[in-house]
C-alpha positions as CSV (number, residue, x, y, z in Angstrom):
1,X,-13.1,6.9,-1.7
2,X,-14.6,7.9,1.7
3,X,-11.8,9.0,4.4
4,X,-13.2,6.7,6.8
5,X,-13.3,3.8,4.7
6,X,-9.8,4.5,3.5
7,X,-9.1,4.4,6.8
8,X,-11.0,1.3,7.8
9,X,-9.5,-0.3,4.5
10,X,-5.9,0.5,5.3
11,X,-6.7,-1.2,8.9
12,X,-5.6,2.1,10.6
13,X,-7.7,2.4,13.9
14,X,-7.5,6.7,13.5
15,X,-10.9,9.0,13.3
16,X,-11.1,11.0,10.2
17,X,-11.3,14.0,12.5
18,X,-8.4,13.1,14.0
19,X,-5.9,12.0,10.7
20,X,-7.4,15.5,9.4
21,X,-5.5,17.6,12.2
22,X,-2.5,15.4,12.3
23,X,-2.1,16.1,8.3
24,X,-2.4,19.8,8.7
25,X,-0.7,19.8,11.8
26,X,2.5,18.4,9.6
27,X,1.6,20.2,6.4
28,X,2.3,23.5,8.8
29,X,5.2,22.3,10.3
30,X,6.5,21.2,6.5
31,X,5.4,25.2,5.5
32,X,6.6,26.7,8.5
33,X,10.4,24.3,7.4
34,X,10.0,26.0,3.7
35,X,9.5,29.3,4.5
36,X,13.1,29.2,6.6
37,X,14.9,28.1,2.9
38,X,12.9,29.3,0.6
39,X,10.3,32.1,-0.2
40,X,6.7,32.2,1.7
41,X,4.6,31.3,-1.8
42,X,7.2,28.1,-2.0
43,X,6.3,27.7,2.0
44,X,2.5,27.5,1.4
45,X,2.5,25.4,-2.2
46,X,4.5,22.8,-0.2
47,X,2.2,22.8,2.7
48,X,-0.8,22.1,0.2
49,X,1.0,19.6,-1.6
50,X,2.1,18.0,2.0
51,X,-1.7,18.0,2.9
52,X,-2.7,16.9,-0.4
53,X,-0.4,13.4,0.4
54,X,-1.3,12.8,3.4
55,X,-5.0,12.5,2.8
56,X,-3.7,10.7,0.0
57,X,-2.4,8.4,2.1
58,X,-5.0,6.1,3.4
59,X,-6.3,5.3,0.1
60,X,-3.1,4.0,-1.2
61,X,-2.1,1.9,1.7
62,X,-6.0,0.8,1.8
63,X,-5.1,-0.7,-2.1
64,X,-1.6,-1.8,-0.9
65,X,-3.3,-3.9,1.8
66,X,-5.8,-5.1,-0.6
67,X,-3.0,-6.2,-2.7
68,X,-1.4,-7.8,0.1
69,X,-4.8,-10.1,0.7
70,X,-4.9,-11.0,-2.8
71,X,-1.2,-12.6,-2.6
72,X,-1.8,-15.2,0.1
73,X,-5.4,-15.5,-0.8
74,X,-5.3,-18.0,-3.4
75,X,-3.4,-20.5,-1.2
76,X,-6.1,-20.2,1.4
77,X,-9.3,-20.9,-1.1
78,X,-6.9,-23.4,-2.2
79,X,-6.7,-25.0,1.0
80,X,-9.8,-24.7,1.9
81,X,-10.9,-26.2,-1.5
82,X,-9.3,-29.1,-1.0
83,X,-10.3,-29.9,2.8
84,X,-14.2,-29.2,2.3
85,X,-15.2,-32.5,0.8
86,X,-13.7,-34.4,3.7
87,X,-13.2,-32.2,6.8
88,X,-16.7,-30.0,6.7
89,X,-16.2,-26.1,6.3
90,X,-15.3,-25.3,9.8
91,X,-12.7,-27.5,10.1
92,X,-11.2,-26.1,6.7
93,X,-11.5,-22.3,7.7
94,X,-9.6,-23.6,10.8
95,X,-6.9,-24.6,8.8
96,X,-6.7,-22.4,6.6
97,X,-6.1,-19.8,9.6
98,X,-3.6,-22.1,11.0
99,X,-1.2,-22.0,8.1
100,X,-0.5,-18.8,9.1
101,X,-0.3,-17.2,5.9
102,X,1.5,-13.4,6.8
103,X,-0.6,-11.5,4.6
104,X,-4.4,-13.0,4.8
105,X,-3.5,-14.4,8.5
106,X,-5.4,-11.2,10.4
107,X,-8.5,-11.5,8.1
108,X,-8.8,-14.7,8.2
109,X,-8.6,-15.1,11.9
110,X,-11.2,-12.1,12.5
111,X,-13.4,-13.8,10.2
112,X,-13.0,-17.2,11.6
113,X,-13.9,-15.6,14.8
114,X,-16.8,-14.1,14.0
115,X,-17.9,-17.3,13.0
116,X,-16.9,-18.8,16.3
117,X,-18.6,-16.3,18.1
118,X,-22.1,-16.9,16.8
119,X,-22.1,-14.4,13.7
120,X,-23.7,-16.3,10.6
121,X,-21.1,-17.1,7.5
122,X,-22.7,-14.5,5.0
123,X,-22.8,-11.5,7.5
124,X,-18.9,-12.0,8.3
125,X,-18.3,-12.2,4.4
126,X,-20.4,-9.5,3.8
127,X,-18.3,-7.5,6.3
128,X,-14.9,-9.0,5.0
129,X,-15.4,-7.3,2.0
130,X,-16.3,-3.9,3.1
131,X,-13.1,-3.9,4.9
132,X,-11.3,-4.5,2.1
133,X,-11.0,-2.6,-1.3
134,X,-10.5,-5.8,-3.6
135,X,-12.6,-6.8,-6.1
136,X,-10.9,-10.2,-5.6
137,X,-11.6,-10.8,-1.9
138,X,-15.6,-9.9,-2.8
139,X,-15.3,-12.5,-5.3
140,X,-13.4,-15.1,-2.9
141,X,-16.3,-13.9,-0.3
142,X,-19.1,-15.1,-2.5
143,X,-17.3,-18.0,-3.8
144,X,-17.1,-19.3,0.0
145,X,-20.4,-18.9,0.4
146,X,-21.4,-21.2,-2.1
147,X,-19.1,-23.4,-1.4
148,X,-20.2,-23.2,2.3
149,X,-24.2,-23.7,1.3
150,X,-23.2,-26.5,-1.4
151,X,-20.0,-28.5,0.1
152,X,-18.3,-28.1,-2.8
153,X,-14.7,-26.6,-3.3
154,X,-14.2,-26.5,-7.3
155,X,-15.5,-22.8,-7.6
156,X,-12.6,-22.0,-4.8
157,X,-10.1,-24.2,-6.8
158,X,-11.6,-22.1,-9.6
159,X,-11.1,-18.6,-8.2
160,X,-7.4,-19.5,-6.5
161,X,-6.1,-20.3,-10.2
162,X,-7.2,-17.0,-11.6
163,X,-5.6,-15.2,-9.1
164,X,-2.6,-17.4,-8.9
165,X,-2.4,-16.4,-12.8
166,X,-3.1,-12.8,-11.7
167,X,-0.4,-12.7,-9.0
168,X,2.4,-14.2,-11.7
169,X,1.8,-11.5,-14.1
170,X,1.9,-9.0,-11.6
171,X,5.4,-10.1,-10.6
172,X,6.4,-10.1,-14.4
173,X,5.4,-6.6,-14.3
174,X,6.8,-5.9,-11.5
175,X,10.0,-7.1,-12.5
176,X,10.1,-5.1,-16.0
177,X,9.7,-2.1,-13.7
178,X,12.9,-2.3,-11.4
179,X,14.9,-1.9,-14.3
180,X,13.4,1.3,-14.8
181,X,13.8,2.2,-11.4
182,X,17.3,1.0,-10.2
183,X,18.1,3.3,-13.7
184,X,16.0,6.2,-12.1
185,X,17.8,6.1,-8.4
186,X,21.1,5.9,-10.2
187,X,20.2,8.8,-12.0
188,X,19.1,10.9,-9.1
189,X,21.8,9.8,-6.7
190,X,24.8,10.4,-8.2
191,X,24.3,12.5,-11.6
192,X,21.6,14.8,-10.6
193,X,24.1,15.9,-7.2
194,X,27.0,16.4,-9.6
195,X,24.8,18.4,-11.9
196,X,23.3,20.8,-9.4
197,X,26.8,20.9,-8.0
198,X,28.5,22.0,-11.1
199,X,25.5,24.8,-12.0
200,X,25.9,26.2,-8.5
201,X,29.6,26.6,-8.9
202,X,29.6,27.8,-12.2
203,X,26.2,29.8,-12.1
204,X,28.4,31.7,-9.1
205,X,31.5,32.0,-10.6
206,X,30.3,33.6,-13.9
207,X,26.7,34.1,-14.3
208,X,26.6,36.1,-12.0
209,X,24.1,33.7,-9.7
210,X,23.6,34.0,-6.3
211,X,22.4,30.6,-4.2
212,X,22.8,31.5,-0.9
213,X,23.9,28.5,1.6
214,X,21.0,27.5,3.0
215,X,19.1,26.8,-0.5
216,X,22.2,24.8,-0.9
217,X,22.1,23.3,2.3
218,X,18.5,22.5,1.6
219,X,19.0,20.9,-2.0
220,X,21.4,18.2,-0.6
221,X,20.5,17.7,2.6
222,X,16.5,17.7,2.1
223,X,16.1,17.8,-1.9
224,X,17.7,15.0,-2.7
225,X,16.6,12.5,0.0
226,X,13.5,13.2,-0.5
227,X,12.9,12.7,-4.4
228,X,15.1,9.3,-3.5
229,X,13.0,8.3,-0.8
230,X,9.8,8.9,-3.2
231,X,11.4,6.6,-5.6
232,X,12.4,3.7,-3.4
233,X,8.5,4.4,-1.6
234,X,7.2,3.8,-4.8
235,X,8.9,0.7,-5.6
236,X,7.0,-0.4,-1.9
237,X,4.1,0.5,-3.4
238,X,4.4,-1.3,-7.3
239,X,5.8,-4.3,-5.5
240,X,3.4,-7.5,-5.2
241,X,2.4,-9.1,-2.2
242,X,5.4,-12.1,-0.9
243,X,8.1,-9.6,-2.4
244,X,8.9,-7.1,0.4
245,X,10.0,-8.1,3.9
């Protein structure tokens, strides 16, 4: 995926230029932090992985967003579906926006205003979708635009039960993987510290290994955190849309 549309995608309003000199701007500062604990080769490889993230980055919270959509769509098509016949497609998309759904609220709204502001249904849609890396929300794009050219909301009644089905499997999933987790974070909080505590003590004591104090100081104070916080960052990440607060 293109920077920019990751960018675009992940609804952050930052230049690819500029996210490019912010990531190696921090990717130094990460290298310049490594080289004061460890050895310069470790310095540079965790600059290049710190870079390497970074652009990462966009693309993952551009699928996370995406995600997000797909979680509150299916009670907007629903919604929609059901006021169509009777209230005309205006008054529908109006509603729809006025549930206030947390996830789908902002594209809604920007779509219903580009509507409202004289832009025709299949250009918004068409840009909906580009702004959004879901295969779903393209779908839900054209299925609104039939519905919109025939007054008919079955196909959106249609599409919001697959992704309803979708959405419960997901949390299934989701759910099968906490256990995994939780079991993972136990593992690295309180074993893992115990372990590297008793090698360092008895790799000094008589194996004749030297860890000076500020490797030490860096394995607790930044080693540990860090692989915790990647765990409990990836659990964000895994976690369907409606689950996180």
């Amino acid at each position: 995926m293109d920077l920019q549309d990751a960018l675009t995608q992940a609804g952050w309003n930052v230049l690819p230029f500029s996210y490019r000199m912010l990531c190696a701007g921090v990717a130094l500062l990460v290298g310049v932090g490594s080289a004061m604990f460890f050895q310069e080769l470790a310095a540079g490889v965790s600059g290049v992985i710190c870079f390497w993230v970074l652009q990462a980055l966009p693309a993952v919270f551009a699928q996370k967003r995406a995600d997000d959509l797909e979680a509150d769509l299916s009670v907007a098509l629903r919604l929609m579906a059901v006021q169509l016949p009777f209230s005309g497609f205006e008054c529908a998309v109006e509603n729809a926006v006025k549930t206030g759904l947390p996830n789908c609220h902002p594209a809604l709204l920007a779509w219903a205003r580009a509507v409202e502001s004289g832009e025709s249904v299949s250009t918004s849609l068409r840009r909906l979708s580009s702004q959004t890396n879901s295969l779903w929300v393209r779908k839900a794009a054209m299925q609104i635009l039939f519905s919109y050219r025939q007054g008919s909301g079955a196909p959106l009644l249609a599409l919001a039960d697959e992704l309803s089905a979708r959405h419960v499997e997901k949390r299934r999933l989701f759910a099968s993987k906490t256990v995994f987790l939780s079991a993972w974070f136990v593992v690295l909080g309180s074993l893992v510290p115990m372990m590297l505590a008793a090698y360092v003590l008895v790799g000094s004591a008589f194996l004749s290994f030297s860890f000076s104090p500020e490797f030490v100081l860096a394995g607790f104070a930044l080693g540990l955190p860090l692989v915790l916080g990647l765990v409990v960052f990836y659990a964000f990440l895994v976690a369907p849309g409606g689950l996180r607060g």
